[in-house]
Structures are given as structure tokens and as C-alpha cells.
C-alpha positions as CSV (number, residue, x, y, z in Angstrom):
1,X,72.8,-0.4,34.7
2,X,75.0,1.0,37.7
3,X,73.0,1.6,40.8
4,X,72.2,5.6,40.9
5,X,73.9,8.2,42.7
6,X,72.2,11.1,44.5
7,X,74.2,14.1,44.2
8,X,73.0,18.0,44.7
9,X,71.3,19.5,41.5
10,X,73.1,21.8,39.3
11,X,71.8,24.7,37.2
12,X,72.5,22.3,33.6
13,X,69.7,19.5,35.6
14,X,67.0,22.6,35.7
15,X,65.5,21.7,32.1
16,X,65.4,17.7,32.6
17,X,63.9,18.3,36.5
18,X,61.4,21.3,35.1
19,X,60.2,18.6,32.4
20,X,59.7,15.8,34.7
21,X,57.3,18.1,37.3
22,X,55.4,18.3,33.7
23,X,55.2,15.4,32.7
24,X,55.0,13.2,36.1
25,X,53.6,15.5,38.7
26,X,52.1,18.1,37.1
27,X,49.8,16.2,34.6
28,X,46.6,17.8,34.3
29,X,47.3,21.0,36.4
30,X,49.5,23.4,34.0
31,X,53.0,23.7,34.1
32,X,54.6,26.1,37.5
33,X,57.6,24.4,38.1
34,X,59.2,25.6,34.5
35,X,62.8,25.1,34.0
36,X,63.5,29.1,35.2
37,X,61.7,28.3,38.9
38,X,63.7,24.8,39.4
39,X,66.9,27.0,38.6
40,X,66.0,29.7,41.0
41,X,65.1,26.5,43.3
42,X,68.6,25.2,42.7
43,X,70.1,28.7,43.8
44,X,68.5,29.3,46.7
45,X,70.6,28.4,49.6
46,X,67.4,27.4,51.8
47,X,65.9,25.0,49.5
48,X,68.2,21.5,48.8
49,X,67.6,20.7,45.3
50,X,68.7,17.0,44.4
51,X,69.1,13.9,41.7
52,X,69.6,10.4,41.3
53,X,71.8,9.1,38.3
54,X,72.6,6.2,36.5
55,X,75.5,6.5,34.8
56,X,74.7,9.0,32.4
57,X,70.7,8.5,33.4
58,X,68.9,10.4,35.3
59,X,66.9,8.4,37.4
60,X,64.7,10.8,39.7
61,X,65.0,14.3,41.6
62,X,63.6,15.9,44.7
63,X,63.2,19.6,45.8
64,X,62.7,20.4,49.7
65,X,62.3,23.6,51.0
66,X,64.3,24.7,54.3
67,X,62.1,27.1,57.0
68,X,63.4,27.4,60.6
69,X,60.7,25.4,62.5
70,X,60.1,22.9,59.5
71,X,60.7,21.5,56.0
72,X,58.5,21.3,52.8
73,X,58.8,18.7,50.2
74,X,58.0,20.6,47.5
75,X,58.7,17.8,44.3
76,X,59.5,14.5,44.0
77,X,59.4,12.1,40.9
78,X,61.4,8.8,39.6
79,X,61.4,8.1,36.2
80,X,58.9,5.6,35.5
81,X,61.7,2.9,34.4
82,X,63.1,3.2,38.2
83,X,59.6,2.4,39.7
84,X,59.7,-0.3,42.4
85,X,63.5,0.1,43.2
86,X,63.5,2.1,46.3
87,X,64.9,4.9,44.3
88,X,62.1,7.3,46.2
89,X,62.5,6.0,49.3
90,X,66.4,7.2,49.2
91,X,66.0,11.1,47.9
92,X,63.4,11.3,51.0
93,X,65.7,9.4,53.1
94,X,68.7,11.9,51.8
95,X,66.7,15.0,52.8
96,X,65.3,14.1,56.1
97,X,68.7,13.5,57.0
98,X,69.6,16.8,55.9
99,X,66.4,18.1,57.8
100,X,67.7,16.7,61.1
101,X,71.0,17.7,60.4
102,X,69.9,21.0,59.9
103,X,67.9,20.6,63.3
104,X,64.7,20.2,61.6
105,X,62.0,18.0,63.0
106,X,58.8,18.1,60.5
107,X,58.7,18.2,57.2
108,X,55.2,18.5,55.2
109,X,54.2,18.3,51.5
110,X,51.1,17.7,49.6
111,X,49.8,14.8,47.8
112,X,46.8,14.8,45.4
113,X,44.1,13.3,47.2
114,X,43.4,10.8,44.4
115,X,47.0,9.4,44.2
116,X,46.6,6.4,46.3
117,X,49.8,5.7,45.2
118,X,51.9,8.5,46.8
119,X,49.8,8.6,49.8
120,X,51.0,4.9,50.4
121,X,54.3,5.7,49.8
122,X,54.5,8.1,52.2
123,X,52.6,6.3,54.8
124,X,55.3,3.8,54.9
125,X,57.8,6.3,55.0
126,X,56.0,7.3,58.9
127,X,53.7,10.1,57.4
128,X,50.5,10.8,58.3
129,X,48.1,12.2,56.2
130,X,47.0,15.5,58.4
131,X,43.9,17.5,56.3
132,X,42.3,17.7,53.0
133,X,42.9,21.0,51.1
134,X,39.8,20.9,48.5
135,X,41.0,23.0,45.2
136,X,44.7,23.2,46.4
137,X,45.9,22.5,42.6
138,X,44.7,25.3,41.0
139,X,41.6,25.0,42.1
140,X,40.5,22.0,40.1
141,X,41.9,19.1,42.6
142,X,42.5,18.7,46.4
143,X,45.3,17.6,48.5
144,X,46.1,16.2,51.7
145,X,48.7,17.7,53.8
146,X,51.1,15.0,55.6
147,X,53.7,15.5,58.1
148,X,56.2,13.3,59.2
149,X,58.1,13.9,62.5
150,X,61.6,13.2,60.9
151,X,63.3,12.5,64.4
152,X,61.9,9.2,64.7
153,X,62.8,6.4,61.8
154,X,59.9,5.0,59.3
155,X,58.5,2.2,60.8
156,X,60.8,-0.4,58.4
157,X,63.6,1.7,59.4
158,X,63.1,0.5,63.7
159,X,62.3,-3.2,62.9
């Protein structure tokens, strides 16, 4: 299999994104990000909207959202068969660049606060978890906020 590609979203990538936030984030919560909101995501010129692809596989996608001061990671999911392959580490990588480019400093986002999984992720991409949010997903599950100052490079990045 070809090593992926990140390349912006287009409209046609709406469904496949919208069913991946089902399926891989959204599990459990009800379904917001529906194939209409990824497209309005995809149009809207302060929010980058991207995918990775394999050949004609689509590997993972991320959604950031642009604001003046900061940025907000709003989705992010690999398909399970990419796991372990640094495909995640690359669509953050690809948007904080475009953050800083942009001459963005912080970006946030939100991680359920019983994925261990992300949390560790994003820890060793240089964010720190910042305060819980009890009931942030619909009321039924908490989050923790993290922030990572995107000026200064993950700790792997500086060694």
C-alpha cells in the first residue's frame, strides 16, 4: 500500500468523513457531525478541513477550526487499519503548521476524559491537558480541554 497523502477535503469526502465521526469518535454520543455539517465545515473558509489517502483509501481526516487569537481541533480519526503508523501525528502536524502560518499560537480541542488513549497521544504531541468539562458530550460524558502552544515543537520534534 502507497504511503498516504494529505490533501484538503473536498465536498465528495463529506459522507466518508461524516461516517467516520460516527463510527470512531462519536460512538455512544449521537451523531452531530452528519455528512451536511462536515460539508458546511469543508466550505467555510475559516475552518481547514483535511484527508489522508492511500491510493484510492482513505486513511484518516482532520477538521480544525481557525479564530483570530487561537485554533480548535474540532475532529480527528485514522481508520483503524492505519493505527500505529504515525498517520495522526501528520494531520496534526499539517494543521499546526497551517496555524503558525496563519500566525496562530494555541490551538485547543477536547478529548473524552476516559480515552486514555487520545490523551496520550496528544501529550506527546506537547499538549497539556488544561480542565475537566463534566457533561461536555451531551451531557452524559466529560472532557478535558488541552492546549498546546504550537510555536514551540513536540518534545520528539527538539531532540
Amino acid at each position: 500500500m502507497p504511503p498516504p497523502v494529505i490533501r484538503l477535503a473536498s465536498i465528495d469526502d463529506a459522507p466518508r468523513i461524516a461516517s467516520w465521526s460516527r463510527d470512531l469518535i462519536e460512538s455512544g454520543l449521537g451523531w452531530r457531525w452528519t455528512g451536511h455539517r462536515v460539508a458546511r465545515a469543508i466550505a467555510d473558509l475559516a475552518t481547514c478541513t483535511i484527508v489522508a489517502e492511500a491510493g484510492d483509501a482513505r486513511a484518516g481526516f482532520a477538521i480544525m477550526e481557525f479564530h483570530d487569537e487561537h485554533a480548535h481541533l474540532s475532529l480527528l480519526a485514522i481508520d483503524p487499519a492505519w493505527h500505529g503508523r504515525g498517520l495522526g501525528r501528520a494531520l496534526v502536524t499539517w494543521l499546526e503548521d497551517s496555524a503558525r502560518t496563519a500566525g496562530i499560537g494555541t490551538v485547543y480541542l477536547e478529548a473524552r476524559a476516559s480515552n486514555t488513549a487520545a490523551r496520550r497521544f496528544y501529550a506527546a504531541l506537547g499538549y497539556h491537558e488544561l480542565f475537566l468539562m463534566p457533561g461536555y458530550y451531551r451531557g452524559r460524558e466529560a472532557a478535558i480541554r488541552l492546549g498546546h502552544d504550537v510555536r514551540r515543537l513536540a518534545p520528539e520534534a527538539t531532540g
